[in-house]
C-alpha positions as CSV (number, residue, x, y, z in Angstrom):
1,X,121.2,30.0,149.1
2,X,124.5,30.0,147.4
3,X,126.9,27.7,145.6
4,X,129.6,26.4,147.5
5,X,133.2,24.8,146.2
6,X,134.4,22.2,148.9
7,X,137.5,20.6,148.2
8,X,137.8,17.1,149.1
9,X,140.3,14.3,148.6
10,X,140.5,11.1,146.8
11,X,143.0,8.3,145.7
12,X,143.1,9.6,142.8
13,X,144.1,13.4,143.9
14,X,142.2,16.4,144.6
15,X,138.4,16.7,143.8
16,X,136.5,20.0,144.5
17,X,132.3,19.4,144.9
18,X,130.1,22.3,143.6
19,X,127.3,22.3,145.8
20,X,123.9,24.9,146.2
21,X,123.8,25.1,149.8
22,X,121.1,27.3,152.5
23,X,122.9,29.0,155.5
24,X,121.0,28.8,159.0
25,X,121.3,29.2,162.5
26,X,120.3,26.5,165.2
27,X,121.1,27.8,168.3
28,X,123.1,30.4,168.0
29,X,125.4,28.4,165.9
30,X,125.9,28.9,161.6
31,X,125.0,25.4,159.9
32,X,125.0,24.5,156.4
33,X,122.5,22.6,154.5
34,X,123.5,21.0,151.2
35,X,120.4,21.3,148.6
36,X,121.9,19.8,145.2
37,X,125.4,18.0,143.8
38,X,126.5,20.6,140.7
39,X,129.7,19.0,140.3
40,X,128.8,17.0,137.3
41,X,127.4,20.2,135.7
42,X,130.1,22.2,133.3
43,X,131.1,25.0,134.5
44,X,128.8,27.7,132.1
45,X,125.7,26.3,134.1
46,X,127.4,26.5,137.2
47,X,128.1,30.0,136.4
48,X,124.5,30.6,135.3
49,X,123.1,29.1,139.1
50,X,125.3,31.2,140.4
51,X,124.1,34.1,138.7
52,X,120.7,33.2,139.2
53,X,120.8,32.6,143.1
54,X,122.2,36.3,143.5
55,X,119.2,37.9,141.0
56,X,121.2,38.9,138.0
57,X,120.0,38.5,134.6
58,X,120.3,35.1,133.1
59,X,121.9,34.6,129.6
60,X,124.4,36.8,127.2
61,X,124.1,40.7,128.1
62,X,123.8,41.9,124.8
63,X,120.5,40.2,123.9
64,X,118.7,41.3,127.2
65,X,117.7,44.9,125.2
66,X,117.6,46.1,121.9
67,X,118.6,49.9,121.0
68,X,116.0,50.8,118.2
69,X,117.6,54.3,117.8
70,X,120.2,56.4,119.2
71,X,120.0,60.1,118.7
72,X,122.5,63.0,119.4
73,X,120.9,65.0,122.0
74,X,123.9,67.0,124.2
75,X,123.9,69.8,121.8
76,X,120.3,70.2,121.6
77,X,120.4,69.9,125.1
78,X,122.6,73.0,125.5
79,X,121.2,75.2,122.9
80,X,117.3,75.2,123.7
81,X,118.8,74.7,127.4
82,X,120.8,78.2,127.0
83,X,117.6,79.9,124.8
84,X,115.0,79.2,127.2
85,X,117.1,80.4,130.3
86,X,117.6,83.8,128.3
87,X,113.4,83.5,127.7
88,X,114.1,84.3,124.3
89,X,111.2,81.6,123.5
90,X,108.8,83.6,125.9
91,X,110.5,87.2,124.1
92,X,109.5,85.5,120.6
93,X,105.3,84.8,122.1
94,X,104.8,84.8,126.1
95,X,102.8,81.3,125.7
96,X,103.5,78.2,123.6
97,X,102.2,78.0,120.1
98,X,103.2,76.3,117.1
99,X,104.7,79.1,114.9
100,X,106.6,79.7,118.2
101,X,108.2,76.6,118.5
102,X,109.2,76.1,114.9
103,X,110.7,79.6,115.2
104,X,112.7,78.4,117.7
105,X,113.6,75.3,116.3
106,X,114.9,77.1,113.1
107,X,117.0,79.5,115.6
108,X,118.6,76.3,117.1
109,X,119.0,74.9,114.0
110,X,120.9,77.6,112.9
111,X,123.3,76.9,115.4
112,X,123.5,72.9,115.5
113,X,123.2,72.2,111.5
114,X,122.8,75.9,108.9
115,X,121.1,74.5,105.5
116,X,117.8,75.6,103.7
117,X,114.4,75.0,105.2
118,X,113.7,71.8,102.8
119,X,117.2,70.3,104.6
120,X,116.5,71.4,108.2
121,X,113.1,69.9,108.3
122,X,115.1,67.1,107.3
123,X,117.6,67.2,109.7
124,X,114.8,67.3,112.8
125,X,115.3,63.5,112.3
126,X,118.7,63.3,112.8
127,X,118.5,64.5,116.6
128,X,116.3,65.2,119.4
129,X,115.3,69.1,118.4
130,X,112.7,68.4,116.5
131,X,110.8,65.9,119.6
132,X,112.2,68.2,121.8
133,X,109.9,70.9,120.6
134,X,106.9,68.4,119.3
135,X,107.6,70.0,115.6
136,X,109.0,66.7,114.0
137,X,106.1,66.1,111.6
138,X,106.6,69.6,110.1
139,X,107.5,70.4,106.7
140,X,109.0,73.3,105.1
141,X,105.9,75.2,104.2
142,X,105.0,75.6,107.6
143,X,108.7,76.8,108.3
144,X,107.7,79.6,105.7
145,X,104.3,80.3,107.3
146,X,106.4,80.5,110.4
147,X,108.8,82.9,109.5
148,X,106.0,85.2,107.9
149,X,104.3,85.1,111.7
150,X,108.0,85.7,113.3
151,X,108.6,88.7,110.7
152,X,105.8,90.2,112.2
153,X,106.4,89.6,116.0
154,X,110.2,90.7,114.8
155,X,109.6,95.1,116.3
156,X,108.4,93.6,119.9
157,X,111.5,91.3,120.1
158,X,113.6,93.5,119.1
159,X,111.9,96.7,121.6
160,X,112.4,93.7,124.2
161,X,116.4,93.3,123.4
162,X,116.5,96.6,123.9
163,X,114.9,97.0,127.4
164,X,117.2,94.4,128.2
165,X,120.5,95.4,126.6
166,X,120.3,99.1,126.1
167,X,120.3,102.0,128.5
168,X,119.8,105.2,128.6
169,X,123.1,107.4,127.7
170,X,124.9,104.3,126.6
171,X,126.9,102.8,123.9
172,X,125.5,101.2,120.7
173,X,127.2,100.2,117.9
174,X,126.0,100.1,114.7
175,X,127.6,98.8,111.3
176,X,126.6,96.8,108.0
177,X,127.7,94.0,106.0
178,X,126.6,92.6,102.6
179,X,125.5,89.6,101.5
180,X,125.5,88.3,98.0
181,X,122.1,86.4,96.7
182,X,122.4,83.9,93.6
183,X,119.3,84.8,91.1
184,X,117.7,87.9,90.4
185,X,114.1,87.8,91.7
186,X,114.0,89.4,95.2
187,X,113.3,93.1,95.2
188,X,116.3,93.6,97.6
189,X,118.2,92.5,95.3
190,X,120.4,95.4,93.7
191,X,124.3,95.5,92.6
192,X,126.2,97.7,94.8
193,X,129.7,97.5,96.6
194,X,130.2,93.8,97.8
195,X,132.1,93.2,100.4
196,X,132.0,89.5,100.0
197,X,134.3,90.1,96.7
198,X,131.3,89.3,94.4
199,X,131.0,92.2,91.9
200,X,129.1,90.5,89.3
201,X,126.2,89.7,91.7
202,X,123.1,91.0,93.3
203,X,123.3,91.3,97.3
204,X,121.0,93.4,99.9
205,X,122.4,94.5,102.7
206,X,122.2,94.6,106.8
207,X,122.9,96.1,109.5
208,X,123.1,95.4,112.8
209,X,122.9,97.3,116.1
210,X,124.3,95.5,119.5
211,X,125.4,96.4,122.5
212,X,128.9,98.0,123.9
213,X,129.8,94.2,124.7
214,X,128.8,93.4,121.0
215,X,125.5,91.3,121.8
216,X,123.3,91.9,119.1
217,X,119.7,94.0,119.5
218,X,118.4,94.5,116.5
219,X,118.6,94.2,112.4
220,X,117.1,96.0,109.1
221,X,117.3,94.8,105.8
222,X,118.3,97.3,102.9
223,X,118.7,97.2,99.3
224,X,122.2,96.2,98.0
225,X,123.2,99.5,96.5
226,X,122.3,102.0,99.7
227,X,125.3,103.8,100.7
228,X,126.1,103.0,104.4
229,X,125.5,106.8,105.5
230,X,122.0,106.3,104.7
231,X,120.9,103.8,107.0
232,X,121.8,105.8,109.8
233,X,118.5,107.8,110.1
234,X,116.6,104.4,110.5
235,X,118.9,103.9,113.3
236,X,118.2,106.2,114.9
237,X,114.3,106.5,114.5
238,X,114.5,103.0,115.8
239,X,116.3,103.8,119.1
240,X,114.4,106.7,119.8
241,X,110.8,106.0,119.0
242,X,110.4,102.2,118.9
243,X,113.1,101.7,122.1
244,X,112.0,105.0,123.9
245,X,115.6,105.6,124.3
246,X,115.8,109.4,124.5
247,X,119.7,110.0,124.8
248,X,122.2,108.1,123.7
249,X,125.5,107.6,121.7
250,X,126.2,105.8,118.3
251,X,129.3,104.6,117.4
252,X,130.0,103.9,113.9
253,X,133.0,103.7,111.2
254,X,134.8,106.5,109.3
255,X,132.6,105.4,106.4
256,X,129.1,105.1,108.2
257,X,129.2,108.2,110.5
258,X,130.7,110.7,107.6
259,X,130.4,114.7,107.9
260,X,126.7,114.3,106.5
261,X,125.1,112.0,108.5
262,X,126.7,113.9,112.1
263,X,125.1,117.0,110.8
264,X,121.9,115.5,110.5
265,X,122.3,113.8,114.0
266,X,122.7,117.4,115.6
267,X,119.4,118.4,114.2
268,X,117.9,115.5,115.9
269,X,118.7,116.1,119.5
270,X,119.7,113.4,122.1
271,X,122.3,111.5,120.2
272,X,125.8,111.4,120.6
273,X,128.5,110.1,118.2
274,X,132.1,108.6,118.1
275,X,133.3,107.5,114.9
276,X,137.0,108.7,113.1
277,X,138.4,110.6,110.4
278,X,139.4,109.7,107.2
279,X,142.7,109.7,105.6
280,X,142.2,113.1,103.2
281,X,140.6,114.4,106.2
282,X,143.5,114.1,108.8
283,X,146.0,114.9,105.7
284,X,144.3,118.3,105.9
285,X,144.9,118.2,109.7
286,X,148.4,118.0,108.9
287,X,148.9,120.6,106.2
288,X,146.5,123.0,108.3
289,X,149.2,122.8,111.3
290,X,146.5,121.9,113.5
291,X,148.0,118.8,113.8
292,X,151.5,118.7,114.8
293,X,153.1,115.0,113.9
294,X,156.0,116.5,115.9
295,X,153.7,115.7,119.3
296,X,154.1,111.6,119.2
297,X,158.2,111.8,119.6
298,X,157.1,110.8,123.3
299,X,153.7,110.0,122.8
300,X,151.1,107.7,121.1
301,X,147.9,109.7,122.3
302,X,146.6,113.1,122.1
303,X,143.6,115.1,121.9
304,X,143.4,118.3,119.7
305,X,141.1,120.6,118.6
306,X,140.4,122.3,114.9
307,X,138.3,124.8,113.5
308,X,137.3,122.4,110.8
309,X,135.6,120.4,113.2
310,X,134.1,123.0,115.4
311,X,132.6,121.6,118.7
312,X,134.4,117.9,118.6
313,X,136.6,116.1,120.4
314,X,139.5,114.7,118.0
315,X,141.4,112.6,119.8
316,X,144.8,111.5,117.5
317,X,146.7,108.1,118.1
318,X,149.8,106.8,116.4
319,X,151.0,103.0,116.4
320,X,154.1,101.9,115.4
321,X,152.5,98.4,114.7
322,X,149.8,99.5,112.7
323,X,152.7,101.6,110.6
324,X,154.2,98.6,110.2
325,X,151.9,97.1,108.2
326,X,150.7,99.9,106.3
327,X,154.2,100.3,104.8
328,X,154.5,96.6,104.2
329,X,151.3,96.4,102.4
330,X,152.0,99.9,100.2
331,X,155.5,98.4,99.3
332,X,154.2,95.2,98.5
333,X,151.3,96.8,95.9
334,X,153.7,98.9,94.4
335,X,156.0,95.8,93.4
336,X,153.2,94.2,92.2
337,X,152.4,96.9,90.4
338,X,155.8,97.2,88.7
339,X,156.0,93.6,87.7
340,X,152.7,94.5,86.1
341,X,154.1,97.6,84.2
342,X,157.8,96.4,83.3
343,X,156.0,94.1,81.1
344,X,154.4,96.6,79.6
345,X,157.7,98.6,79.3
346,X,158.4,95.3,77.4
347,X,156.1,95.4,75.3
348,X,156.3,98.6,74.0
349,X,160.2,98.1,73.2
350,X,159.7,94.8,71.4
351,X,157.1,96.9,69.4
352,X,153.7,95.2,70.7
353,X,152.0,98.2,71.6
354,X,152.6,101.2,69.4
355,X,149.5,103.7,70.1
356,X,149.3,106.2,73.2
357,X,145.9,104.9,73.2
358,X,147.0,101.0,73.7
359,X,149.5,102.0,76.2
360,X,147.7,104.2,78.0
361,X,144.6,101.3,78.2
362,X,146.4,98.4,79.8
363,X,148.7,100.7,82.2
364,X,144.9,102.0,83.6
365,X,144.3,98.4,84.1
366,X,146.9,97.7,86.0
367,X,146.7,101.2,88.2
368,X,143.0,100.8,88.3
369,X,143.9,97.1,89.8
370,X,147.1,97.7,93.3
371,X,145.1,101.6,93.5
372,X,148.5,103.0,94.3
373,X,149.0,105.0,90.7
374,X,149.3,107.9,92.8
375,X,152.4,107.2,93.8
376,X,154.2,106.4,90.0
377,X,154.9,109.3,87.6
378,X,153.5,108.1,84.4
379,X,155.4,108.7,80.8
380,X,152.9,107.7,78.0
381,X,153.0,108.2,74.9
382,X,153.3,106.4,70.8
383,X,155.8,103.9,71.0
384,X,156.8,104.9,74.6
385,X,156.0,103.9,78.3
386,X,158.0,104.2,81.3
387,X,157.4,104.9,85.1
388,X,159.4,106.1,88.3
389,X,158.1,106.4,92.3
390,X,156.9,109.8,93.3
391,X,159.2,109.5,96.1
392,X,157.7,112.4,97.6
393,X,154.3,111.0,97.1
394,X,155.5,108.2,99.0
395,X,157.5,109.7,102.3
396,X,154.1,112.3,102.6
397,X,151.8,109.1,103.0
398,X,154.5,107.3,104.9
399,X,154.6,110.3,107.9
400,X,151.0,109.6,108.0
401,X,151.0,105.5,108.3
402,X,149.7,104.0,112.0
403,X,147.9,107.7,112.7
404,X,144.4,107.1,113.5
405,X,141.8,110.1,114.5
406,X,138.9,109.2,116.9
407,X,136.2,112.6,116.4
408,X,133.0,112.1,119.1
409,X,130.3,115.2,119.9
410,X,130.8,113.2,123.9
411,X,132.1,115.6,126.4
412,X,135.3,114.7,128.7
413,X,132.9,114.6,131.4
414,X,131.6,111.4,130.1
415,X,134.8,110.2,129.0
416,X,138.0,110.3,128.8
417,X,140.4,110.1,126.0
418,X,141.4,106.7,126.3
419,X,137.7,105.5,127.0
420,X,136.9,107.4,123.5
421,X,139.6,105.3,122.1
422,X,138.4,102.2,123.8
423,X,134.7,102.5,122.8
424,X,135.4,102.9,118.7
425,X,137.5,100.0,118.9
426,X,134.5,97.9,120.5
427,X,132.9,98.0,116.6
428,X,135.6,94.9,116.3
429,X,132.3,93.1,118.7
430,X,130.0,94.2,115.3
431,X,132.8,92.7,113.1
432,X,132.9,89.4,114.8
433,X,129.1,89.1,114.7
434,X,129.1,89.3,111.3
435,X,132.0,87.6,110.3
436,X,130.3,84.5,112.7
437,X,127.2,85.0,110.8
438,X,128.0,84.9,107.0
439,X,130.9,81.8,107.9
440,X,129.7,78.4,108.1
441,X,128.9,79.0,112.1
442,X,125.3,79.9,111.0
443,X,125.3,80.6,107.5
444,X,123.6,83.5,106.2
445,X,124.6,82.7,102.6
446,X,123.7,81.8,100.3
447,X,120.2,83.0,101.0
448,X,117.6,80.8,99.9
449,X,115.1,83.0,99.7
450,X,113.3,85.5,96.7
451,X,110.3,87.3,98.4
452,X,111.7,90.1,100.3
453,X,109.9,89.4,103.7
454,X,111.8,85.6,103.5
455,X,115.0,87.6,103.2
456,X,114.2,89.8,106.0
457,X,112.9,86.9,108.3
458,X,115.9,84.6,107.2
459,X,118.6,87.3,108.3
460,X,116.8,88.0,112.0
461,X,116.5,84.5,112.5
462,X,119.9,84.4,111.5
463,X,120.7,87.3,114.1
464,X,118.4,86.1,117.5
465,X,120.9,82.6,116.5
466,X,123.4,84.8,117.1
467,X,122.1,85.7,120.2
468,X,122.4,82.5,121.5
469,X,125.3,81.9,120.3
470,X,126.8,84.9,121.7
471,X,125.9,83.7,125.7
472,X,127.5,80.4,124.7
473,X,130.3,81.5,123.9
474,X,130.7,83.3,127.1
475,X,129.3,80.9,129.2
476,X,131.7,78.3,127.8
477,X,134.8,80.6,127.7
478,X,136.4,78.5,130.2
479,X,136.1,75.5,127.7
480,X,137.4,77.2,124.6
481,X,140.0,79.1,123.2
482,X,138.5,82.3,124.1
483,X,140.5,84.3,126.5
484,X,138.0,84.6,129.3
485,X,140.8,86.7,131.7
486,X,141.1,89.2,128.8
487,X,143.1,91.9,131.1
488,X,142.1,95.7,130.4
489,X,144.9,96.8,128.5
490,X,146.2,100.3,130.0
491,X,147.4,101.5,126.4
492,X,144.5,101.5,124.5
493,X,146.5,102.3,121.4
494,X,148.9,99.5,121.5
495,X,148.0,96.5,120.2
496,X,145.5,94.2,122.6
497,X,147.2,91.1,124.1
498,X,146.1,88.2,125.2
499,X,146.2,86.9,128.9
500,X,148.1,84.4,130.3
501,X,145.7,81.5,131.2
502,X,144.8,82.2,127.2
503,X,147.9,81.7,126.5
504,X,148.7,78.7,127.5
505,X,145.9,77.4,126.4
506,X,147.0,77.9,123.0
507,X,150.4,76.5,123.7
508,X,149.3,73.1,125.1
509,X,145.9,73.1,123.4
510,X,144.3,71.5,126.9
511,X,143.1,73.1,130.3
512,X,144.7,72.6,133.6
513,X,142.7,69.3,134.4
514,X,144.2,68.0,131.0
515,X,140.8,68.1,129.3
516,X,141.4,69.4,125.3
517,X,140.4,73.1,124.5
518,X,138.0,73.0,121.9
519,X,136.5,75.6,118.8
520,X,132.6,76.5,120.0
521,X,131.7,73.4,116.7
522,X,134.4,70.8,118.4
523,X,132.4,71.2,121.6
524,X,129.1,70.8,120.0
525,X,130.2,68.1,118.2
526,X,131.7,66.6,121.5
527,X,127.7,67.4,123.0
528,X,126.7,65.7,120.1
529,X,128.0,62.2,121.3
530,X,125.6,62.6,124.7
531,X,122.8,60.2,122.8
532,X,119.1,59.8,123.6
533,X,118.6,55.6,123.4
534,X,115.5,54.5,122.9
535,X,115.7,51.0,124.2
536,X,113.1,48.0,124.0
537,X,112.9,44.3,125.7
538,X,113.1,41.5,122.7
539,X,109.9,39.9,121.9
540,X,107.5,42.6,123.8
541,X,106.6,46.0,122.5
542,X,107.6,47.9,125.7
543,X,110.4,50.4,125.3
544,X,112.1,53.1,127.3
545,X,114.1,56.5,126.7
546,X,118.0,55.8,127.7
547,X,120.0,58.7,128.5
548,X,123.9,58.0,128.1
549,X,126.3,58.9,130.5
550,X,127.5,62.0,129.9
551,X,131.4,62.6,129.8
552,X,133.6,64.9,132.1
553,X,133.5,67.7,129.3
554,X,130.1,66.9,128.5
555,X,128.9,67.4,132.5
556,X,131.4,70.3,132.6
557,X,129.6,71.9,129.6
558,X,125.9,71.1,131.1
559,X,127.1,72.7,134.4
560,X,128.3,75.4,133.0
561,X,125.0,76.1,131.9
562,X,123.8,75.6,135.2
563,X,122.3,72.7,132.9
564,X,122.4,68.7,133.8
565,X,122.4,65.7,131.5
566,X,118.4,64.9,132.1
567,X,115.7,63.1,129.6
């Protein structure tokens, strides 16, 4: 059946019938069979027969279902998607439990949404993670139970990373950060040097060890006044006993791997070291004569031997770019300096300051704040202050600016100059980790935490985030700003540059397809928008799960993943 418009004519003019008519054959032949006369009808009924003879819903669209709630799911999606590919859920406990799954609900959250525990358990109502992992109902004292129970699962994880991520006679980098704590109660808890800029306040400190490609392994928790050097032998202890790894070589900065600690790494047998000089130490180089700055007229690179450093590789490289900026910072702390001290010189003319003492009390100030007093002769003394460059000072510091030693126990054999080169500047992998970690990516700080087991549960949850995060990251390359074609630069002392493809990414902000390049939060948030519906027919009490369609990026993203857009 169907309705039919058959024009006809009248004295009047045209008329059009609206009739419901069945279509048969007789004989071979198509005939028509009128049922009913619609043309009285107005033309909204007509509309609804119409719709009704060819089975579609009857009525305004919009009152056919109700949406009860929509939540964000995409993200989620791609996070516990991502985690449970790597089996880091199955790493954390082989079988499911419920401490397991709130640990990895906190390691996701982490990633999605960083707040305390009181807020994420909140937030598990806010999108699909927390039905996703049937720990909705939870509150935050079983997120603290949780993270007790992970703390101690933490040494077979991390031995498991390790199987994974380290081998035998390989790379691994090792460096530490520090993190500032608000209050006064957690045993960790000591003033030390803060690299977050926050002298006044207690911190503890971590470090992390990770692979050569900078994917984290492992993490200890220290006190916040242990000297770097000193959380080396823990290092160490842990990659030889807990991993089994029986040879291998750490690389570490001027200020972790010092004189001391590579003494103490010879007496232990099996590990290796790359790390580089520091400034008084390559100084003394230079007035020895073992180092000749005469050598980089036509060079950058070059690998020397001393007595001072008997049995090591020093490999010396200059940059002119690096130079650069060491000269333009130096110049620009000694004019601050100056403005700082010609108001002194001020002061003391208009008669303000008449002691030695006085004098001699602010200028320290002032020295004590640019560092660079050793390169201004000072004239103190009662009713007098004045002050000239050590130009000498200066152009001895200056011969020395964009030199760089690289000092490593690993044999050429193993590798080269230029690979010794290459592998201390991987430690930049370490720096990113932590710089992702303590920004508002995942949030370290503030640390919400007092009992020192919360601390160190809250930092390796922090770190296996990390871990996700990290395979993301690659995994989405194509999607971001990240220079996935990163070409291996052939002079490993000139500054690294970007590729092309990276490049114009940056320049027209969008990929070839004309989708916009996104941050790794602007395509979570984009994954956001992919909604879980659920969806119920008015006046009944049945309802249904609604998955929305995802968008090109969102499918992109999914696929990526090797992931699809799935309830």
């Amino acid at each position: 059946m169907h309705v039919a418009v058959v024009p006809s004519r009248q004295r009047s003019g045209e008329y059009s019938s609206v009739l419901v008519r069945q279509t048969y054959r007789e004989g071979g032949k198509v005939k028509h069979r009128t049922l009913a006369n619609l043309s009285k009808l107005p033309t909204a009924a007509v509309d609804a027969v119409r719709a009704v003879l060819r089975g579609e819903q009857v009525g305004p669209l919009a009152e056919s279902f109700e949406i009860l709630r929509a939540l964000p799911h995409g993200a989620v999606l791609a996070i516990l998607g991502e985690l449970r590919q790597l089996g880091l859920d199955k790493l954390i406990a082989a079988r499911p439990r419920r401490e397991r799954e709130l640990s990895v609900a906190m390691i996701a959250s982490r990633i999605l949404a960083p707040a305390s525990k009181l807020a994420t358990v909140r937030s598990w109502q806010n999108s699909t993670l927390g039905s996703e992992l049937g720990v909705e109902d939870a509150d935050e004292d079983e997120l603290y139970s949780a993270m007790d129970w992970l703390l101690r699962a933490q040494p077979q994880v991390e031995a498991r990373l390790a199987e994974r991520h380290l081998s035998e006679g390989g790379l691994v980098l090792y460096d530490l950060t520090s993190v500032y704590l608000e209050g006064s109660k957690c045993e960790l808890a000591k003033r030390g040097y803060s690299r977050d800029g926050k002298r006044g306040l207690p911190q503890i400190e971590f470090g992390l060890l990770t692979n050569r490609e900078g994917c984290p392994v492992a993490v200890d928790v220290f006190e916040g006044n242990l000297a770097d050097p000193m959380t080396v032998a823990a290092q160490v202890d842990k990659l030889k006993h807990r991993f089994g790894i029986s040879e291998v070589v750490m690389v570490g900065d001027r200020g972790m791997l010092t004189s001391a600690r590579i003494e103490a790494l010879k007496e232990v047998g099996g590990v290796g070291w790359i790390s580089a000089l520091r400034s008084i130490q390559i100084e003394a180089l230079v007035n020895s004569g073992d180092l000749q700055l005469s050598l980089f007229d036509q060079r950058n690179l070059v690998e020397i031997s001393s007595p001072r450093f008997a049995g090591e590789r020093l490999v010396v490289c200059k940059n002119p770019a690096l130079a650069q900026d060491r000269a333009r910072k130096r110049e620009e702390l000694l004019l601050a300096t100056e403005r700082e001290l010609d108001k002194v010189v001020e002061a003391g003319r208009a008669g303000r300051l008449q002691s030695k003492d006085g004098i001699g009390l602010r200028v320290g100030k002032i020295v004590a704040r640019y560092k660079v007093g050793k390169h201004l002769r000072l004239d103190i003394g009662d009713n007098h202050f004045s002050y000239q460059r050590d130009v000498e000072s200066i152009a001895a510091e200056a011969a020395l600016d964009g030199l760089y030693v690289i000092r490593s126990s690993v044999s050429a054999d193993q590798l080269s100059s230029q690979e010794l080169v290459r592998s201390y500047k991987l430690l930049a992998g370490v720096e990113r980790a932590f710089k992702t970690m303590k920004s508002v990516d995942l949030q370290v700080r503030p640390v919400h935490h007092w009992l020192a087991d919360r601390v160190r549960a809250h930092i390796f949850i922090c770190m296996l985030a990390y871990y996700v995060r990290w395979h993301l990251e690659r995994a989405w390359a194509p999607l971001l700003f990240a220079d996935e074609a990163k070409p291996i630069a052939t002079d490993v002392v000139a500054p690294a540059r970007r590729s092309a493809s990276a490049l114009a990414k940056a320049h027209t902000q969008r990929l070839a397809d004309g989708i916009p390049v996104h941050s790794f939060r602007s395509l979570l948030a984009e994954l956001a928008t992919l909604t879980k519906n659920t969806v119920r027919v008015p006046n009944s009490v049945v309802t249904f799960d609604k998955l929305a369609n995802p968008t090109p990026l969102q499918e992109r993203a999914l696929q990526l993943l090797s992931l699809r857009a799935t309830l």
